[in-house]
C-alpha positions in Angstrom: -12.3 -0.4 -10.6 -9.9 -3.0 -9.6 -11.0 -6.6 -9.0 -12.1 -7.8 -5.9 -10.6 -11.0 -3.7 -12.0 -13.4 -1.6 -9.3 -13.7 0.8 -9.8 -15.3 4.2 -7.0 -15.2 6.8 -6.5 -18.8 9.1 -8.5 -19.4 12.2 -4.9 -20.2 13.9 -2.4 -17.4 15.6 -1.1 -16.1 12.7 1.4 -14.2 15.3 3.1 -17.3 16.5 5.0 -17.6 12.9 7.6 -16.0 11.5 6.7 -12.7 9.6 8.2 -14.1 6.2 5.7 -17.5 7.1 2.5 -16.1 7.4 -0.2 -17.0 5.3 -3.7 -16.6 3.8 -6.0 -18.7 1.6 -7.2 -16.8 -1.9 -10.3 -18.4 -3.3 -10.3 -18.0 -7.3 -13.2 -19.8 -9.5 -14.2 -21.4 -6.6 -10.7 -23.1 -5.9 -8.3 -22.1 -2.6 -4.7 -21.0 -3.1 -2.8 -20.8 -0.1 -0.2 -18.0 -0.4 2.4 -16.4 2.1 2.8 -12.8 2.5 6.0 -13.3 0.6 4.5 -15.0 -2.4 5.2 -12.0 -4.3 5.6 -13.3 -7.6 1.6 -14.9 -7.5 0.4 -11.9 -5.4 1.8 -9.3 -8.1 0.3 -11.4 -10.5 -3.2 -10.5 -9.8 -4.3 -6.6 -10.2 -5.3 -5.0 -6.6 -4.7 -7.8 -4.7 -1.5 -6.4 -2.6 -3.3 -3.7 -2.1 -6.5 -5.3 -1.2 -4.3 -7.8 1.7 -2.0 -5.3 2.8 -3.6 -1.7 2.8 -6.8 -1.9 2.5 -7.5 -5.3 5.5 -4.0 -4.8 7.2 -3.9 -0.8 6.9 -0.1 -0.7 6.0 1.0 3.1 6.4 4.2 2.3 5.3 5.0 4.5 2.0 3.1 7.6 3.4 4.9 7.7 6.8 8.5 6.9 5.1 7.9 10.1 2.5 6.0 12.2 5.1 9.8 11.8 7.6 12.0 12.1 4.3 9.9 15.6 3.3 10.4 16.7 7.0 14.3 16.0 7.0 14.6 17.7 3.4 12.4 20.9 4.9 15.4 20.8 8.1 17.5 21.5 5.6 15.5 24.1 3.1 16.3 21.3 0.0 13.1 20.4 -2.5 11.7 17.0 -2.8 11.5 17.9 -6.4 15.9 18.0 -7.2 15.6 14.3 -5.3 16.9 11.4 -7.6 15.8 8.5 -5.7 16.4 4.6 -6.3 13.6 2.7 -4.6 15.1 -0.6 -3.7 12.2 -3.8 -3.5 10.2 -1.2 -5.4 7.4 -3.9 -5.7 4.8 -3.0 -7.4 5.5 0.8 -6.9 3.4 1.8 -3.7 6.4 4.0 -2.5 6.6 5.6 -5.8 3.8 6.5 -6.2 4.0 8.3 -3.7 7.5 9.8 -4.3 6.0 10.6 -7.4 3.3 12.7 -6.1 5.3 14.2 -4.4 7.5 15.3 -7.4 10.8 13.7 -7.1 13.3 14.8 -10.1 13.8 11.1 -10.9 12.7 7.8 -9.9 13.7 4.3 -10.3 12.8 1.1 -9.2 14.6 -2.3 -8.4 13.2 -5.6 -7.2 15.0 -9.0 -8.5 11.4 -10.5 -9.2 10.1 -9.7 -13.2 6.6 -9.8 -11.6 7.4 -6.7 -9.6 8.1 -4.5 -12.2 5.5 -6.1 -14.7 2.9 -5.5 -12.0 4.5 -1.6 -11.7 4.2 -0.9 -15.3 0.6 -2.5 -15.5 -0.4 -0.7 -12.3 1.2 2.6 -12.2 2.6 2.9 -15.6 3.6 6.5 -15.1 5.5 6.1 -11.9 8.9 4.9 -12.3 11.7 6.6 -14.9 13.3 3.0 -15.2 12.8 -0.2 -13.5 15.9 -2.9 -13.2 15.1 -6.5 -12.1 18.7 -7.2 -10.4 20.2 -9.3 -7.7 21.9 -6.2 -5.9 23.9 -8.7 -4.2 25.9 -9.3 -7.1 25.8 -6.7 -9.8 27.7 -6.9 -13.1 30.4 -4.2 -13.3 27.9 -3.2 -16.9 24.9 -2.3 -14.2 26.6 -1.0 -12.1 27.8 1.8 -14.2 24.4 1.9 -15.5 23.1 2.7 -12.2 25.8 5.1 -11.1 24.9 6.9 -14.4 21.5 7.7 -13.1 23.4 10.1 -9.8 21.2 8.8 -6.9 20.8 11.1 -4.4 18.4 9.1 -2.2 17.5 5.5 -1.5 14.0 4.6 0.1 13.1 0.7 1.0 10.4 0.2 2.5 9.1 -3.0 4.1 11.7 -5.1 2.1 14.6 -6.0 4.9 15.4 -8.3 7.2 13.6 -11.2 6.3 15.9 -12.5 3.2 14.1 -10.4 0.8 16.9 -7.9 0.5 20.3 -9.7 2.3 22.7 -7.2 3.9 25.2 -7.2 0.4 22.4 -6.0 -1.3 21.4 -3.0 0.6 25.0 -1.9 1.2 25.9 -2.1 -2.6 22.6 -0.1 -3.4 23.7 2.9 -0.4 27.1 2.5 -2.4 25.4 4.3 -5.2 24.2 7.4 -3.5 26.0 9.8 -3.2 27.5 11.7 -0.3 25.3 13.9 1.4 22.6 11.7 -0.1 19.5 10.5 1.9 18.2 7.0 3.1 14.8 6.6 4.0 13.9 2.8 5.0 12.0 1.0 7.8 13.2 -2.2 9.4 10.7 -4.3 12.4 11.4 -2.9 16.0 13.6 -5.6 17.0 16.2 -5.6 14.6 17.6 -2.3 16.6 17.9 -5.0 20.0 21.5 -6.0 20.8 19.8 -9.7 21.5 18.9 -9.6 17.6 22.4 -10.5 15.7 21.2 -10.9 11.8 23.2 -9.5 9.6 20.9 -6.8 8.5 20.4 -5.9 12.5 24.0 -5.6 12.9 24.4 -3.6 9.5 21.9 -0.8 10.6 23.4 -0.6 14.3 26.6 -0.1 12.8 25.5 2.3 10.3 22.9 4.3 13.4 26.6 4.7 15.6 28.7 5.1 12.3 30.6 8.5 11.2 29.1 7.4 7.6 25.3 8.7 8.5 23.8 10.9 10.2 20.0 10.5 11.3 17.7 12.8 11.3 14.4 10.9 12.3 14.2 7.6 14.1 10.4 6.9 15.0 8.8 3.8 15.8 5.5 3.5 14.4 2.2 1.5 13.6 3.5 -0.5 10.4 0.2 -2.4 9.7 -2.2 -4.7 11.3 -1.8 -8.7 11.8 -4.3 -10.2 10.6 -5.7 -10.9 14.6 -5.7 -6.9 14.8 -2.5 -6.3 16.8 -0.7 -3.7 15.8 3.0 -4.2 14.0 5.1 -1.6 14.6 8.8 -1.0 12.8 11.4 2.1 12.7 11.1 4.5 10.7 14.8 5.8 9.5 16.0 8.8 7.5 19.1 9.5 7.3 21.5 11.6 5.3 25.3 10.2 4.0 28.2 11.8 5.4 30.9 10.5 3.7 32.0 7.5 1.5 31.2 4.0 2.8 34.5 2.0 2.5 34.1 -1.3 0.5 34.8 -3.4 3.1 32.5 -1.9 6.0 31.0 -6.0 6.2 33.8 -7.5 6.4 35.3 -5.0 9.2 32.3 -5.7 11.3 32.0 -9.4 10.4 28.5 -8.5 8.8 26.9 -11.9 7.0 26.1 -10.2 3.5 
């Protein structure tokens, strides 16, 4: 059974910060640790505890509802889940493979750029992932690069990892860069990154891509991501897609996407 926490969340509106600034106090041999949401490297450190905060108190439905839309788009087309090899980009500490592995997915490999992610992976779900490269995507060496393109990805999932500088723009688009055409994405992004008033680089990279000859979608859904920790409901878009053709090298610089 996996250790238990003693986590308490801040009297204050947690809703008033930034998503990437919220925080919660962990109490550990009677001391308190205050740690953001995206203190990944400490949080990863300690078995259970992501899953504790964020599924268990904060009910994230992330991994199941991504995997449920990507089955759903495979069965459109009459393909198997099982001939899928999928790169699972901010594969954390493998919540969304372990479901994609459930599910029977040919191949699976993870990539996060923090060690702790794929120590916690290996520690937690030891069976999960085929390979696991900690990498800055944003700037790959020519060596992993082949590497990766060795492995034939046919589908990338990401889930809960964009938009808030975990996973910049250069990044995502060099990791789509490695699947190949009439391969699958399957990601979720907050529900305002698809408003014209919201001009991040990531927003504008996914608008271009929605209205793009490069993809075509086959489920956009907006849906109940988790909790806050005040209750309200957080809700994000749910994308899969499925590649149409080659993504030219320079599709963020043609659209002055910051990378």
């Amino acid at each position: 059974m996996s250790k238990r926490y003693r986590i308490q969340f801040p009297s204050s509106n947690s809703e008033s910060l930034g998503q990437d600034e919220v925080f919660f106090t962990l109490i550990e041999d009677g001391r308190e640790k205050r740690l953001r949401f995206h203190d990944y490297d400490e949080i990863y450190k300690r078995p259970g505890l992501y899953e504790q905060l964020f599924y268990e108190r904060l009910r994230c439905n992330s991994p199941e509802k991504l995997a449920d839309l990507l089955r759903r788009a495979l069965d459109t087309v009459r393909e198997p889940v099982s001939e899928l090899r999928v790169i699972d980009l901010g594969a954390g500490n493998g919540m969304m493979g372990e479901v994609l592995k459930r599910d029977g997915v040919a191949r699976l490999v993870g990539a996060d750029i923090i060690p702790e992610a794929r120590d916690a992976a290996f520690r937690d779900r030891s069976t999960v992932y085929d390979d696991y490269y900690i990498e800055d995507f944003a700037n790959l060496s020519d060596d992993v690069s082949e590497e990766l393109r060795d492995w034939r990805f046919d589908c990338l999932t990401c889930v809960a990892a964009l938009g808030f500088g975990d996973i910049p723009p250069r990044a995502f688009f060099n990791a789509m860069k490695l699947i190949s055409t009439n391969g699958w994405l399957a990601f979720n992004i907050k529900e305002t990154f698809l408003d014209h008033n919201e001009q991040s680089g990531f927003s504008r990279l996914v608008r271009e891509l929605i209205f793009s000859k490069y993809l075509d979608i086959y489920h956009l859904e907006l849906y109940r991501h988790r909790l806050s920790m005040e209750g309200t409901q957080l809700f994000y878009y749910a994308l899969v897609g499925r590649m149409t053709a080659s993504i030219p090298a320079d599709f963020l610089e043609r659209f002055n996407i910051d990378s």
